[in-house]
Structure formats: structure tokens, C-alpha cells
C-alpha positions in Angstrom: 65.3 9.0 39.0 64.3 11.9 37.3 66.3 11.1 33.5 64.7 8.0 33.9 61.0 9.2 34.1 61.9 11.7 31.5 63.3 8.9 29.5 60.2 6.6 30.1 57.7 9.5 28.8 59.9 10.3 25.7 59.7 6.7 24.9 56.5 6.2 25.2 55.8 9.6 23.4 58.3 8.2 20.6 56.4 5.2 20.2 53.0 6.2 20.2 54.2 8.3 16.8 55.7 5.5 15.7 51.9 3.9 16.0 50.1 7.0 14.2 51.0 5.7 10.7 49.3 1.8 11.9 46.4 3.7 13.2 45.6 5.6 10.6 45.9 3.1 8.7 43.7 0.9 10.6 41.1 3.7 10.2 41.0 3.9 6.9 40.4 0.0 6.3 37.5 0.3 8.7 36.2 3.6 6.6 36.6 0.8 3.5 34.6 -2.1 5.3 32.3 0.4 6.1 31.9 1.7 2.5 31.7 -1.6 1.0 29.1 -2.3 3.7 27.0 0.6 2.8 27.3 -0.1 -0.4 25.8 -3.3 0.4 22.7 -2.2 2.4 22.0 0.2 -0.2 21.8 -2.5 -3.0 19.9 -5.1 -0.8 17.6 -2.1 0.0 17.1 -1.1 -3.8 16.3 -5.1 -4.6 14.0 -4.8 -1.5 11.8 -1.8 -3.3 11.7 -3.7 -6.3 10.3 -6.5 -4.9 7.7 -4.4 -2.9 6.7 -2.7 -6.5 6.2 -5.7 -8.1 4.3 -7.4 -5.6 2.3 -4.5 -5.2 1.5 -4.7 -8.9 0.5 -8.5 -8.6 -1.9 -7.4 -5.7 -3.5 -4.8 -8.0 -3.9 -7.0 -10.8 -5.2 -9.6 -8.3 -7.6 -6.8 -7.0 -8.6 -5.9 -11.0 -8.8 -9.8 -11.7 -11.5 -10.2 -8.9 -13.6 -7.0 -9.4 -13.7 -8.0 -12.6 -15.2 -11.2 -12.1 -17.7 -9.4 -9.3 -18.4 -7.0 -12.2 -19.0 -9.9 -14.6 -21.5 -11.7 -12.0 -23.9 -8.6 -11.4 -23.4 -8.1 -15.0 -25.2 -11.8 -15.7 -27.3 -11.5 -13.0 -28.7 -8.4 -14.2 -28.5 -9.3 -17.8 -31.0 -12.4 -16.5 -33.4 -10.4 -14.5 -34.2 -7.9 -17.5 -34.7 -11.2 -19.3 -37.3 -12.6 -16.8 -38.4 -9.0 -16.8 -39.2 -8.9 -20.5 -40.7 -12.1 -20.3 -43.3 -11.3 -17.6 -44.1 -7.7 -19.6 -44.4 -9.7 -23.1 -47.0 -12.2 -20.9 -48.7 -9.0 -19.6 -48.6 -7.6 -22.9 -50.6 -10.1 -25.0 -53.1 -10.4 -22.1 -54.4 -7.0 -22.6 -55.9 -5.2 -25.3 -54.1 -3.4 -27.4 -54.1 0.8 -27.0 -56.7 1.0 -30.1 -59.5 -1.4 -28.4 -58.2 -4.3 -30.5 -57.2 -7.5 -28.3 -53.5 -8.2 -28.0 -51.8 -10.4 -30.8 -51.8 -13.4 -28.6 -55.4 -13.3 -27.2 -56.5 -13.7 -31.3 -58.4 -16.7 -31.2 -56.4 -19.7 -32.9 -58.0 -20.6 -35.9 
């Protein structure tokens, strides 16, 4: 029984040689698949960043758009006060005499 135990193990030792090239083979298609999907992640990841830039760009220029338009409303509103502003000092103005004793141009009698 013991040639045939011997012969069993130098069987099996012969084929599992014979199963080395197949392996190795197998190995390197699974290195490939993983390549390719690698490869794959890194281009879905670089289309990803580019997407994240530009809508980070359309945020800013949605941020710039509406401080703008902020900016352009206390702009008016200020623009409107200095004009009611001027109006009450040119009514305060021609109510009171003038530095050198004289009246004001508008308190002249109308003739």
C-alpha cells in the first residue's frame, strides 16, 4: 500500500504543476479586470471633480449675482435718502437768512 500512497502524492504533486501555468494565468486576467477597473474609477472620479468645480463656479457667480443686486438696492436706497436729504436742507436753506444778514433767495418777496 505504500507505492500506492506514493503514487497518489506524486500524482497529485504532478498535477497541481500541471495547474500552475492555468493559475497564473488566471491571475493575471484578474490583475487586467482590476486595471481596467481602476482605470475606470479614476476617470469617473476625474469627471466627478469637474463637475464639483463647475458647480462651484455657478454657486459663486450665483453668490456675486445676488450681492450684487443687495449692493444695487442699498445703492438706490441710499442714492434716494441723500436726495430727500438735499431736499429738506435746500427747504431749510431758503428759510433762513443768508450768512451776510440778507434773507435767503427764496424768502425774496415775489414781485
Amino acid at each position: 500500500m505504500d507505492w500506492r500512497v506514493k503514487a497518489a502524492e506524486a500524482a497529485q504533486n504532478i498535477a497541481d504543476k500541471l495547474r500552475i501555468p492555468e493559475t497564473i494565468k488566471s491571475l493575471q486576467d484578474s490583475q487586467n479586470d482590476l486595471t481596467e477597473a481602476l482605470v475606470t474609477s479614476s476617470d469617473r472620479v476625474t469627471l466627478l471633480e469637474a463637475k464639483v468645480e463647475a458647480v462651484k463656479a455657478e454657486a459663486t457667480l450665483d453668490a456675486l449675482r445676488e450681492t450684487q443686486a443687495a449692493v444695487t438696492r442699498v445703492h438706490g436706497s441710499l442714492e434716494e435718502r441723500v436726495a430727500r436729504l438735499e431736499a429738506k436742507l435746500a427747504v431749510i436753506e431758503a428759510g433762513r437768512p443768508a450768512a451776510d444778514g440778507q434773507p435767503g433767495p427764496r424768502s425774496l418777496p415775489a414781485g
